[in-house]
N, C-alpha and C positions, 0 to 999 in steps of 0.2 A: 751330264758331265761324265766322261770315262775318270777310271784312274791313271794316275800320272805314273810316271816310270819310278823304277823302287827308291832313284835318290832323290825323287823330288816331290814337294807335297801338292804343288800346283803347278801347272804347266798351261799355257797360253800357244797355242800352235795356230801360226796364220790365220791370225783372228780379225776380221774385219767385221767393223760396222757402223753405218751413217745416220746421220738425223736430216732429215729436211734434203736431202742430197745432198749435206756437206759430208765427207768423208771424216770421221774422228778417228779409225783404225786403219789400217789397210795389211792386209798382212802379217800382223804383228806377232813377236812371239818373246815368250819370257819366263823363266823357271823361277822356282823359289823354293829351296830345301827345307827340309825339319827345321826349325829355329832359326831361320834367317829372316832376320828384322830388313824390312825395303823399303827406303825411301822411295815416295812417286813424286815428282817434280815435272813442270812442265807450264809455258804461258795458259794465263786464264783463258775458258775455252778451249781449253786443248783435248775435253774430254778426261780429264783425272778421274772424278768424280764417276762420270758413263763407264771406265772402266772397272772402277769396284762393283756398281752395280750388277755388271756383266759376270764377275767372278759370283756373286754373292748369290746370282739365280735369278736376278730379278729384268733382268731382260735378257735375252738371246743374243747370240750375233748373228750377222748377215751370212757369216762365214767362218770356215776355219773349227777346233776344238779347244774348250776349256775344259782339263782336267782336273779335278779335284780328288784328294784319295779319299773311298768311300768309306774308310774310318775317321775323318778327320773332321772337330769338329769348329762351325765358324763361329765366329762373335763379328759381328757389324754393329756401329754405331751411324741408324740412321737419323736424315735431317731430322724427323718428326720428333719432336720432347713429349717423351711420356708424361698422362696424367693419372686421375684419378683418386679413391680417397685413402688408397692403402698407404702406406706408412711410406716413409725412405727405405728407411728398414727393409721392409717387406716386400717393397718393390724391387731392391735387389738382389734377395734370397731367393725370390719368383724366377730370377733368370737362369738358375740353376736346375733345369726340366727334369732330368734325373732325378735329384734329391727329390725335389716337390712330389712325383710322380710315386717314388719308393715311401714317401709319409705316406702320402695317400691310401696305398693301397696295403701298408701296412695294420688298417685300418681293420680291415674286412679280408685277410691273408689267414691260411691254414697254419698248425705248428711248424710244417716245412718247409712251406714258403717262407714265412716269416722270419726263422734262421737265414735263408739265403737273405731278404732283405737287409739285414740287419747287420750280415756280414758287407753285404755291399754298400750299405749306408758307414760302416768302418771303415771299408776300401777309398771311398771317396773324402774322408773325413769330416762329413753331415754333421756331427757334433761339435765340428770348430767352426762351421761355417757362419754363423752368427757373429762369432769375432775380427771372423777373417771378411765379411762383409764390412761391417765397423770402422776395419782399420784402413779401408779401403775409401772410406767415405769421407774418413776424418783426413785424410789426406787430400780428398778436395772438396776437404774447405766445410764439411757439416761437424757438428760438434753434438754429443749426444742427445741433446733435447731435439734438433733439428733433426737426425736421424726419427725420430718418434712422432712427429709430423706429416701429417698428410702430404703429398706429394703436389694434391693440388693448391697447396697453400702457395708454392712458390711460384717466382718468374719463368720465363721459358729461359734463360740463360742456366738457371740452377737447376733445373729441368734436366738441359743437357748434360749435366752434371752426372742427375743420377742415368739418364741413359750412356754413360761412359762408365758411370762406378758398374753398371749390371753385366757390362760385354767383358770387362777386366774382371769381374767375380767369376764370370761361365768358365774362366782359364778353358779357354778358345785353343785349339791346333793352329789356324790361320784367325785370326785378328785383322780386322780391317776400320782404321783409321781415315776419316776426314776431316781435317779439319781438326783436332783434338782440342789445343790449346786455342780456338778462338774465343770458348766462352770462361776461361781459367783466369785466375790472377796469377803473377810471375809466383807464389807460394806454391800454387797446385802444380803450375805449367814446372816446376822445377821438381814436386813431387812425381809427375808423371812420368816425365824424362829417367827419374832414378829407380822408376816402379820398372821401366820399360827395359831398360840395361840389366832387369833381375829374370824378366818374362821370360822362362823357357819355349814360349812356343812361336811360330813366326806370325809376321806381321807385316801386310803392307797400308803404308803410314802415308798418305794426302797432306803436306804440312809445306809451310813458308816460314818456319820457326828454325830458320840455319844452327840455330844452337841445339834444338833437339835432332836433328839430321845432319849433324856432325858426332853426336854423343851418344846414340843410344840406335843407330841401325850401321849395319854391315855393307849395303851397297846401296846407291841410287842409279833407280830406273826412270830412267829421262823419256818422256814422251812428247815426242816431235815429228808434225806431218804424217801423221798417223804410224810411225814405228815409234816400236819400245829400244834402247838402250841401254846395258846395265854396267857401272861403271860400281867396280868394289870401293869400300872405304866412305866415311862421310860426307858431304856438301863440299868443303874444301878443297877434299881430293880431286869430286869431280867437275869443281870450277877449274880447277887449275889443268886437267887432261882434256878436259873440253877445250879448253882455252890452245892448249899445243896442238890438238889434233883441228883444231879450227885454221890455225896458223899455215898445218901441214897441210892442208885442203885449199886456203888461201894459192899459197905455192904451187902446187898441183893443176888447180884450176890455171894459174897465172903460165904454167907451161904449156898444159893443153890448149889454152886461146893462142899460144904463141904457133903451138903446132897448128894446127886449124889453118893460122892466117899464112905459115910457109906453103903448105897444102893447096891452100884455094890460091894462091898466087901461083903455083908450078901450074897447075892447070889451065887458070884463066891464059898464063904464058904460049903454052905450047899446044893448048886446045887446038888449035885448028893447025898445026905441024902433022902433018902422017908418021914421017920416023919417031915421032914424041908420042904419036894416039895412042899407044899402047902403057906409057908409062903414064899417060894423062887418066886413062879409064885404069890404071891400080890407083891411082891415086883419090881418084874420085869414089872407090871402094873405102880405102882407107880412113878419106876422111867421113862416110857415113859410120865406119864402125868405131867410132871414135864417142864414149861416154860422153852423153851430155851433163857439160859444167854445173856440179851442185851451188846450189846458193849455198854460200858459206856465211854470207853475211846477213844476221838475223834484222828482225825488223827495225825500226827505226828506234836507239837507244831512248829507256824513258828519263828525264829529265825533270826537275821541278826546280823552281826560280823562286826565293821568297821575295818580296820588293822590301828595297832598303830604308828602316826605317829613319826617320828624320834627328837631328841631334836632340839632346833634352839632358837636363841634369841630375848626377847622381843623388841619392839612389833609386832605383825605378819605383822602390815598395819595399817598407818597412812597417812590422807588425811589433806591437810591445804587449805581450802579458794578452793576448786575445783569446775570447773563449768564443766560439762558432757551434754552432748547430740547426738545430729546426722547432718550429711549433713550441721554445721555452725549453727544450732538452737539447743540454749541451753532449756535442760529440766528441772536441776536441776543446781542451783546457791550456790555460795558458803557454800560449804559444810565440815565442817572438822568435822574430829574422829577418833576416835582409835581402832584399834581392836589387843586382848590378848588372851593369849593359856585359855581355858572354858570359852571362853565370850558365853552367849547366847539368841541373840538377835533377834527378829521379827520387819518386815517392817510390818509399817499400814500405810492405806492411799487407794482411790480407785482407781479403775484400771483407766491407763492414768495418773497418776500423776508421775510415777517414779520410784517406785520398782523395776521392770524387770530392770531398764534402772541402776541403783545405784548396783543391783545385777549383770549385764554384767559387769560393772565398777572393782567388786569386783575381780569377776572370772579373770579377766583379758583379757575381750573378747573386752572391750572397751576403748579407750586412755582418758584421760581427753583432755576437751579444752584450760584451765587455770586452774592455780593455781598447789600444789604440792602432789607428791604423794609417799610415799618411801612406798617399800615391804623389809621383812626382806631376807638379805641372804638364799637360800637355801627354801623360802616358795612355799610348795607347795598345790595346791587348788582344790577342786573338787567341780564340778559342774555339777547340777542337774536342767533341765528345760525339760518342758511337749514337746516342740517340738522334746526332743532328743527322746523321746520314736515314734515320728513321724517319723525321720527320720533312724529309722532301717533300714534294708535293710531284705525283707521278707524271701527271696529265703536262706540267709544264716544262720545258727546255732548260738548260745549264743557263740562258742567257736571261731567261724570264726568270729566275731564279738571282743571280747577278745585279740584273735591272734595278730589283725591288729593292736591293739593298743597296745598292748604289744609284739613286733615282735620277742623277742629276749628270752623271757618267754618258759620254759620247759611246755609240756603238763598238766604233774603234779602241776605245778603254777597255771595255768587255771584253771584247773579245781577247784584250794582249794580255789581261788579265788570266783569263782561262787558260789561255795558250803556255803559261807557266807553270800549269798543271798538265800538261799533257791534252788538254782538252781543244782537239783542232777544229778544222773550220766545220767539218763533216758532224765531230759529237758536240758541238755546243749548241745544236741546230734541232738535235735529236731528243724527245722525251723521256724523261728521268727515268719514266717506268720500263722504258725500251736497253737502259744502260747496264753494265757488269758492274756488280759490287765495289769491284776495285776503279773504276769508272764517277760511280756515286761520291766513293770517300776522297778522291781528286777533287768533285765540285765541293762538299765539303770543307777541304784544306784550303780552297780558291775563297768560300765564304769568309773563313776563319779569317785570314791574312788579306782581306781587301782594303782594310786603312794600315797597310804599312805598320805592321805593329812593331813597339820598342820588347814586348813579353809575349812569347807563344807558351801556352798552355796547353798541353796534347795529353788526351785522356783515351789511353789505349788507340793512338791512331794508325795501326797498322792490320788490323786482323782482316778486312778485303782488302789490301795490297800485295800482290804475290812477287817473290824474289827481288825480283828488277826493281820493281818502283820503292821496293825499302830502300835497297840498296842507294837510287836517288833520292828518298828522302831524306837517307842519313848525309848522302853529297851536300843538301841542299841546305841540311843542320847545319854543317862545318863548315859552311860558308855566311851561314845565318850571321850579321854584326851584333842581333839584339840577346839578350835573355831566353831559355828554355826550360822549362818545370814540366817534367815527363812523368806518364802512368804507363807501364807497359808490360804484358808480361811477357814480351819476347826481350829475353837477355842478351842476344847476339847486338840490338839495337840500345839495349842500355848501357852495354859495355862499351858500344864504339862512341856514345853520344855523351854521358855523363861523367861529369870531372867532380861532383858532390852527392852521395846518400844521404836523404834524411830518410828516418824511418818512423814511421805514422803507425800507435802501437798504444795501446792500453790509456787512450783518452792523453796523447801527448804527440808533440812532434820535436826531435833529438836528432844530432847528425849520425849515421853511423862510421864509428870508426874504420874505416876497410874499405876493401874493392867488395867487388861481387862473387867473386870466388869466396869470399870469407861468410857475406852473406850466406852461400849456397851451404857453405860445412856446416853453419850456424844454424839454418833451420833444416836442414837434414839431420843433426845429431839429436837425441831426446829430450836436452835440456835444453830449456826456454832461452830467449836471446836476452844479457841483460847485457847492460851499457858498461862498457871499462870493463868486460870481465875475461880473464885472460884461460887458456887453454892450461887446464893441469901439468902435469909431467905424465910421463906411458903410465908408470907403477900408481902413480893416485888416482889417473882415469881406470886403469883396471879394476882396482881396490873398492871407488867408487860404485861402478856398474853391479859389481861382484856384492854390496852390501845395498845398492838399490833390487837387485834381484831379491834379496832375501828379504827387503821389508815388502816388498809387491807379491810375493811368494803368496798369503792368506789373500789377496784379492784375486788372482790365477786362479785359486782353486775355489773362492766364492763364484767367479766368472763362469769356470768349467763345469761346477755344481747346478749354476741356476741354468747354461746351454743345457745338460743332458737330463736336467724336470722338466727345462721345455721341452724337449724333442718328444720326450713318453708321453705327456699333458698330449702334444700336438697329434701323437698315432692313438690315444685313448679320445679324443673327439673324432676323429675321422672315426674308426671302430662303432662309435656311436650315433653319428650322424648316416652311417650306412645303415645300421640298425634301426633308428627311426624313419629312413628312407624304402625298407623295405616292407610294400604292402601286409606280408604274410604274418606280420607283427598284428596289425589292424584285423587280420581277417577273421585272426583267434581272439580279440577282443578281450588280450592282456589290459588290461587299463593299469593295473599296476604296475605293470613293466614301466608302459609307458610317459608312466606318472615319473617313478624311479630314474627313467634314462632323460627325461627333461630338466628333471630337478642337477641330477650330475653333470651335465650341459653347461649348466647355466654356475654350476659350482667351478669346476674347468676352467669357464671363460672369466673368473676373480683369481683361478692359482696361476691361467697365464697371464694375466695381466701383471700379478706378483710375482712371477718370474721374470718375464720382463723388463720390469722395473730392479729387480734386485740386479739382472746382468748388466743394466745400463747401467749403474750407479756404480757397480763392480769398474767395467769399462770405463767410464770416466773417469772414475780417480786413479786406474792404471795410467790414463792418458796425462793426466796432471800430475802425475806422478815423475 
């Protein structure tokens, strides 16, 4: 990679490149300044993905140059979920190659060096970095005990967690996003969105989450038939300039076929005239230099069809006083409500608090422990969760999959069935293992909704759906006649779809009062969300902050005391580990040295341990605070 020109931090010049002989680039080309946040948008398969890579170094192009400037530095967030046994913590203070590098060598550095270190571990601010990791974590979604856990303890969704907290700690030049919010609850995915709007450095963002690519980047670049596009302003902006300039291309084209067809008619005319052959051969020039007509009209719009459930009597499901959980531990405590044929309802609350667990409830996948539960005669329910897309079965077709659950179903049923997921004659025929993500969660939704259900249940079902097919699922909501109880953390889809918040929150389920916007003010501000509690006046919120500062004041400076005993503790074992790493300690057959530098070793490894513990304890109760 050259460097790019002085205003811009990466530059894409005629960049082509294929897989398999399908062309994913052709040409393409695309700037992005200091600080400019990019949306990438584009049909699944369009190559999104192939193009971060491209930027990020990890494959070449066929053609053309990517410029990066050779001071700038990247944070990627790839597919693979970090593991192993280092902490959360520590695994994403690690991403910080500098700092790590200057403890290091801090370790076994001269009196001069060590000034410079030490200056430059100031310059970068190495002794907040602890904090500033923390606060980064705690925003999606780890709470201080979890930060102190091995990394391999968790799931690969929490996984990806910390591999997005470590690319946002490196505070990156270029930032590069895939996918961010697919493993997030709408808490994180709204934290992230607010982290993103603060990020001084650029970033180009892979996302189907319209609400964070309406909020938090400056242009979208559209990739389509192998060129890039970059249209300023959020999602909205450039649905709606696509849309005119689609229009105006419509028109365009509708002229040039008009011209074409006056053309090839004057010729075909007067072709064999003599006085005419001369104006017949301009014309025959004409019409070859004449643009061939763009497709203006994109593929075949996606569409989803729920089948209408059958009539049945109010209410669909009513819960009184229920307490739910697993294995004798209850998660959610008395809990009662109602649900009616167009109720349409979103769980809030973050992940671990209860949704899934109130959503198994609903489906009927879960018993209560106490209290009552009646379903109407004859209710039936469909149910949509991210594992059933996991658990396909690769080797077999959308329709062998169909079949089984519907055993007694004529071919023709099948197939109409699938067909209102998008799934046509061509992929129902096709092997699951062979389909696109957004392909799978179709057969999925097709599973869910095959007995006509009066209650959809939808547990985050959009995160492989890209643009279009939200957009029809949300068509296919607002035509839905039945019942909907949605998990989701893309807000663009719960704003358009839900007419009730409950909020699923400290072993309880409560309506929230408000839209989503109020939500959003609510857990972005510091204080906790409580139920019925109204927004101060300016002067008591100020007053407030201004007297919370002063009682958090002695845990700042417990917090900042026990960062900078770590930091010393952490260059006084390195120092020491280099020392007992160097032969010429053995060769002089110090024994007491070495006796000496074991024993302080192992003294170290109990004052960080008590360091660490006093800044977590610090940290957490600023956080609860």
């Amino acid at each position: 990679m050259g460097d790019p020109s002085p205003m811009s931090l990466l530059e894409l010049s005629a960049v082509s490149f294929s897989i398999q002989g399908r062309a994913l680039l052709e040409r393409a080309d695309l700037a992005i300044g200091a600080g400019q946040r990019v949306g990438l948008v584009g049909a699944n398969g369009a190559g999104k993905s192939t193009l971060l890579r491209l930027v990020a170094g990890e494959i070449t192009p066929d053609g053309g140059e990517i410029r990066l400037n050779a001071r700038a530095r990247l944070g990627w967030v790839k597919q693979e979920a970090p593991g192993g046994a280092a902490s959360v913590l520590e695994t994403v203070l690690a991403a910080d190659s500098e700092r790590l590098a200057l403890l290091a060598e801090a370790g076994s550095a001269g009196a001069v060096r060590l000034g410079e270190i030490h200056e430059r571990l100031r310059a970068i601010g190495a002794e907040a970095a602890p904090a500033r990791a923390a606060r980064i974590l705690s925003g999606l979604g780890f709470d201080s005990l979890a930060q102190a856990r091995p990394i391999g303890d968790f799931s690969g969704g929490w996984r990806m967690r910390v591999a997005l907290a470590s690319a946002l700690f490196a505070a990156p030049d270029l930032l590069l996003l895939d996918e961010p919010t697919n493993h997030l609850d709408l808490e994180a995915a709204l934290w992230l969105e607010a982290w993103l709007t603060r990020f001084p450095g650029a970033a180009l963002i892979v996302s189907h989450d319209q609400g964070l690519l309406d909020r938090a980047v400056h242009a979208i670049a559209h990739l389509a038939r192998g060129k890039l596009s970059l249209t300023p302003g959020g999602f909205a902006a450039f649905a709606r300039i696509t849309a005119e300039r689609s229009a105006q291309e419509a028109r365009a084209a509708e002229r040039m076929t008009a011209e074409r067809a006056r053309i090839s008619a004057f010729v075909e005319r007067f072709r064999a005239k003599a006085s005419k052959a001369r104006q017949a051969q301009s014309r025959l020039k004409a019409l070859a230099r004449l643009p061939p007509i763009a497709l203006v009209v994109e593929e075949t719009p996606t569409r989803f069809d729920f089948p209408p459930p059958r009539g049945i009597a109010p209410p669909l499901l009513t819960l009184d006083r229920v307490v739910l959980g697993y294995d004798g531990r209850a998660v959610l405590r008395e809990v009662s409500l109602r649900l009616d044929m167009e109720d349409r309802i979103a769980l809030l609350g973050a992940n671990g608090n209860g949704k899934s667990t109130l959503a198994k409830l609903l489906a009927g996948r879960l018993e209560p422990m106490a209290g009552r539960m009646e379903r109407a005669r004859g209710l039936a329910v469909g149910y949509f969760a991210q594992h059933q897309i996991e658990d396909l079965v690769a080797g077999d077709t959308p329709l062998d999959h169909l079949a089984r659950a519907l055993p007694h179903a004529t071919p023709t049923t099948l197939r109409a069935h699938l067909a209102r997921f998008g799934l046509d004659a061509e992929r129902v025929e096709r092997r699951v293992g062979e389909l696109s993500g957004g392909e799978r969660a179709r057969l999925a939704l097709a599973l869910a909704t095959r007995e006509a259900p009066h209650l959809l249940v939808l547990d985050e079902p959009t995160n492989h759906l890209d643009i279009d097919a939200r957009q029809a699922l949300v068509a296919a909501l607002a035509e839905f006649p039945g019942a909907v109880v949605l998990i989701s953390h893309d807000a663009h889809l719960i704003d358009l779809i839900a007419d009730r918040l409950w909020l699923v929150a400290a072993g309880r389920v409560q309506p929230f009062e408000g839209d989503l916007a109020a939500y959003r003010a609510a857990i972005m501000a510091p204080q906790p969300i409580e139920r019925g509690e109204k927004a101060p006046e300016r002067g008591n919120e100020r007053r407030a902050r201004a007297e919370q500062r002063a009682e958090t004041a002695p845990l700042r400076r417990a917090a900042t005391a026990a960062e900078t005993r770590l930091a010393k503790l952490l260059a006084e074992r390195a120092r020491i580990e280099a020392k007992l790493a160097d032969p010429a300690l053995y060769e002089a057959a110090r024994a007491a040295d070495i006796v000496t530098a074991n024993k302080r070793l192992a003294a170290i490894a109990a004052e960080i341990a008590a360091a660490e513990e006093d800044w977590l304890e610090a940290a957490s109760a600023l956080e609860e605070g």
